[in-house]
C-alpha positions, 0 to 999 in steps of 0.5 A: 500500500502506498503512504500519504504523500505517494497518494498525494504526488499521483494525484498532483500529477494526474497519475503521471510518473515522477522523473519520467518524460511524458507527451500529454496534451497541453491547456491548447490540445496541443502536445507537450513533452515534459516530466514532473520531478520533486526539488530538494524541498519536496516541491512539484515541478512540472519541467516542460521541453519546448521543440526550440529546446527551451526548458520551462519550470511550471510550479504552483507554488510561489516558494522558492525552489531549491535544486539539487546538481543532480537534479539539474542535471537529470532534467539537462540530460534529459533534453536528449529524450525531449527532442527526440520525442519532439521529432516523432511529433513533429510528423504529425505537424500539418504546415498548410492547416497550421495544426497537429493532426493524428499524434494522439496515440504518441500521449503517455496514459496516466497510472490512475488508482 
């Protein structure tokens, strides 16, 4: 059985891995490639990969985050992964149409208990 927090960080990631590249859809329908992970404080950071290879930190809390190296370098190797993902994606970029289309089935399901 698992304890509180491992309940209460399923349920902050909507049933996502933590430390895991995922593609989801973003608030636009959109694909997003991105991994969640706990700073050293034990904050949830939502890490976004843009295809530019941009690195964004989404968090809903105002403190401060506190990064460990190895954190910082977990989420620098993993640009790697990002864009190959990216890559996969892009196939399903329609330029005339200025949409995605047909990507659906590169999302990533989430472990909902």
């Amino acid at each position: 059985m698992t304890n509180a927090f491992d309940q209460a960080l399923q349920k902050a990631t909507g049933g996502y891995p933590v430390d895991t590249l995922i593609v989801t859809k973003n608030e636009d329908d959109e694909p997003e490639v991105s991994m969640f992970v706990l700073d050293a404080d034990n904050q949830l950071l939502h890490v976004s990969y843009d295809p530019e290879g941009g690195i964004i930190f989404k968090t809903a809390q105002q403190d401060e985050l506190l990064f460990s190296r190895q954190l910082l370098e977990t989420i620098a190797k993993m640009q790697v992964s990002a864009d190959r993902r990216w890559k996969e994606l892009q196939r399903h970029w329609v330029d005339d149409k200025a949409t995605w289309e047909g990507f659906e089935h590169l999302l990533d399901t989430p472990n909902i208990q």
